[in-house]
C-alpha positions, 0 to 999 in steps of 0.5 A, a space after each residue: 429084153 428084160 432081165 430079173 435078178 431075184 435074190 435069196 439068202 444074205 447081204 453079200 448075195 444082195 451085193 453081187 446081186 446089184 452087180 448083175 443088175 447094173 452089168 445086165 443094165 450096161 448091157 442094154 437090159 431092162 432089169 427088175 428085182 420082183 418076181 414078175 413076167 421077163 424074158 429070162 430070170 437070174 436066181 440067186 440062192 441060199 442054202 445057209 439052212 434048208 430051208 433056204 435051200 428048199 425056197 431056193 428050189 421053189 424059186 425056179 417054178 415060182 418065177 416060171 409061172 409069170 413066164 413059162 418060156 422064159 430061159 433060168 439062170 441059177 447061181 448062190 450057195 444053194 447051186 453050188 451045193 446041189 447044181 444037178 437039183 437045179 441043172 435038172 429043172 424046166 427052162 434051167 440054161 446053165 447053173 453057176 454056182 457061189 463062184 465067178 458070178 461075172 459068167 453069166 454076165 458073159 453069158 448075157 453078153 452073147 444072148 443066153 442062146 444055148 444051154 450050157 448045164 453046170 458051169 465049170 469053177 476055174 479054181 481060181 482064189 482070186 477076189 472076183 471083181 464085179 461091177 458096182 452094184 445099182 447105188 441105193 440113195 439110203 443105205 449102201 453095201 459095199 462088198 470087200 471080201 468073199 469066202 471063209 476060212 472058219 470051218 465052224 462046224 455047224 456051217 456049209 459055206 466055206 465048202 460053198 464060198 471057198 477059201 477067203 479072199 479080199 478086194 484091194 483097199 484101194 478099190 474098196 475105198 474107191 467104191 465107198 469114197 465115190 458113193 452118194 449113198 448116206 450110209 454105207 455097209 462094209 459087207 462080206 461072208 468075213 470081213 474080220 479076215 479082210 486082208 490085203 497083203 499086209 493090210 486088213 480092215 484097219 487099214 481100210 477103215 483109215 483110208 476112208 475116214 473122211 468119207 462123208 456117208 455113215 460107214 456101218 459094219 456088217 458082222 465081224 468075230 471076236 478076233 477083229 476087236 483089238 484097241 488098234 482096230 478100234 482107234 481106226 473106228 474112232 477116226 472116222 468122221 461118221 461111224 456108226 457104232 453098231 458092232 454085230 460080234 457073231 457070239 453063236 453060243 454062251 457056253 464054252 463047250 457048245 462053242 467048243 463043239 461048234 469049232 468057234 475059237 474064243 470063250 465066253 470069257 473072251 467074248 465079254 473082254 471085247 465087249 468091254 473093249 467095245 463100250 469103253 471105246 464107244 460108250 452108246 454102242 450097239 452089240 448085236 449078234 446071232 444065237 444059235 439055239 439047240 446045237 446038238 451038244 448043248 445042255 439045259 446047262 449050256 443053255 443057260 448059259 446063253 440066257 445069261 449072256 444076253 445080259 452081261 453082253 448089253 446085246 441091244 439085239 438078238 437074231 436067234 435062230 434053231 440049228 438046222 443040221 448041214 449035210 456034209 459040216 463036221 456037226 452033221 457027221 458027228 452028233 445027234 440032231 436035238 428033238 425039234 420041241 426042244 429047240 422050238 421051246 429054247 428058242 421061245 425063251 430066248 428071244 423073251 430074254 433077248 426082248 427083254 434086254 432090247 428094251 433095257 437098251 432103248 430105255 437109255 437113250 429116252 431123252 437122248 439126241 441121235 442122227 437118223 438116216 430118213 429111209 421112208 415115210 409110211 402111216 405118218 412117221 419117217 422111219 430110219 436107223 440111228 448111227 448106233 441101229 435104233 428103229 426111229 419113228 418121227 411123226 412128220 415128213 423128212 428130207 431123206 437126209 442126216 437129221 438129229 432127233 431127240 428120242 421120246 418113248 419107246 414105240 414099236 419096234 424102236 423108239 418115237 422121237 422129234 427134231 432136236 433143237 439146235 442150240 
């Protein structure tokens, strides 16, 4: 039988993704990730926006359409959300939510015989572990944590994902140790609060230091950046110093309004921490643009952060209002115009700033990870997250390469020579 497993929504959906996949693999399965003709379709959700939320929806019936008797299971945020939107759709055998995704491959085991409608949540808060993901040879994503105890109040997931749970270090080491991949991502809905007994991401980041991939963190908050955490980062053998530091707002009150827990004085502290213990770091982050609190004031205020942070990347995005977070109960939707012209001014500013960054490694040398080949260039990633264009075909291994110009959406470079 063949299975596809399609995937909406963030990193950490597209790990347990991969885990389905191989579960569905070891069981015999031909396994597909595209939209195409198969005996049964596995949808994994999102409902981070709703937007998301409506692809989600959508995603059923796109999928029907290469096979209309094929059987649906649908699982993710969104279907934790509104499971009846989901249970009530053609062709749907069961919805199973953000949770316990490890059913269905039970469920797969025995056929996908019956329909079975909302699958119950035990309420267990353990770590859920699943197989290891499919292995990516380029870039990897290991998953270590799960679940939120933020409570930001613009956000819907921690009522999704359920309170924050972290896998052992050893077995999280184990799977990053053993990989072949030549960059690994640590993953997580909030890898700040990995936490396993005693130990937290410090302790995991020691325990893999000699691993020979690039290790990658994906985004982390405020409170994980202190000089203890930073001297873990800088005992690795290959880190790559690219910090994705979640800022959301440039404004103490808007930050306060969305229930975020530092201030934009703070936010820059740990910048400077960053850059004085990795000069050639990348900060990257996301912005939310038109909170309802916020001001032409407070607006500024994120324009101007921008370039007192260094960001060399910005994902800006409109605040999309979430039934049932405190933001939604509490205030005003922005008018859509506002939102959309804010929006268009900051990402003007975040380009702007993009390339003051790039500016400064013209003439510099980088490791780039090959991922493709594409119109005459090896396209990858440098260890601190710069797009590389080199005008050749690479091996997809570790290469240093000595950047030229600016190009694209990154940078044009040649093979560095060794001296």
């Amino acid at each position: 039988m063949k299975a596809a497993v399609l995937t909406l929504g963030c990193k950490v959906n597209d790990v347990e993704s991969g885990s389905l996949i191989r579960g569905l693999e070891e069981l015999g399965y031909e396994v597909t990730r595209e939209f195409e003709a198969a005996d049964f379709y596995v949808i994994n959700t999102c409902a981070v926006t709703a937007e998301a939320e409506r692809k989600s929806r959508q995603a059923v019936g796109r999928a029907l359409k290469y096979n209309p008797a094929a059987k649906v299971i649908v699982c993710g945020c969104a279907s934790q959300k509104s499971p009846t939107a989901f249970e009530e759709k053609d062709n749907v055998i069961a919805v199973a939510g953000a949770r316990r995704k490890g059913k269905i491959l039970a469920l797969a085991a025995e056929g996908f015989n019956e329909r079975l409608g909302v699958l119950q949540d035990d309420g267990d808060n353990a770590y859920e572990e699943l197989p290891v993901p499919e292995c990516l040879k380029t870039r990897n994503f290991v998953k270590i944590q799960d679940g939120c105890n933020r409570f930001c109040s613009y956000c819907v997931i921690p009522y999704l994902r359920g309170r924050s749970r972290s896998r052992s270090v050893e077995s999280a080491a184990r799977e990053i140790l053993s990989g072949e991949a030549q960059e690994t991502v640590i993953t997580g809905i909030d890898i700040s609060d990995y936490k396993d007994g005693e130990r937290d991401l410090a302790d995991l980041l020691l325990a893999v230091k000699d691993a020979n991939t690039r290790i990658r963190l994906g985004s982390i908050e405020v409170s994980l950046i202190t000089e203890r955490f930073l001297t873990a980062a800088k005992s690795l053998q290959r880190f790559a110093p690219q910090f994705h530091l979640s800022l959301q707002s440039g404004s103490d009150k808007v930050l306060k309004s969305m229930n975020r827990h530092y201030t934009r004085a703070e936010y820059l502290k740990k910048c400077e921490m960053i850059y004085a213990a990795f000069p050639n770091a990348a900060i990257t982050t996301d912005i939310i643009v038109g909170f309802p609190t916020e001001t032409e004031e407070d607006f500024a205020d994120s324009l101007s952060i921008i370039d007192e942070a260094g960001f060399s990347a910005v994902h800006a995005f409109p605040y999309s209002p979430r039934e049932g977070t405190n933001a939604w109960k509490r205030f005003k939707e922005l008018p859509a115009a506002v939102k959309k012209e804010r929006l268009g001014r900051l990402l003007v500013k975040a380009e702007e700033q993009k390339k003051r960054y790039l500016e400064r490694f013209v003439g510099k040398v980088l490791e780039l990870v090959p991922e493709g080949y594409s119109e005459g260039f090896t396209e990858g990633y440098s260890e601190n997250y710069i797009r590389l264009y080199v005008p050749e075909k690479l091996e997809k291994r570790p290469t240093r390469v000595r950047v030229e110009a600016l190009f694209k959406d990154g940078v044009k470079a040649v093979l560095a020579q060794e001296k």
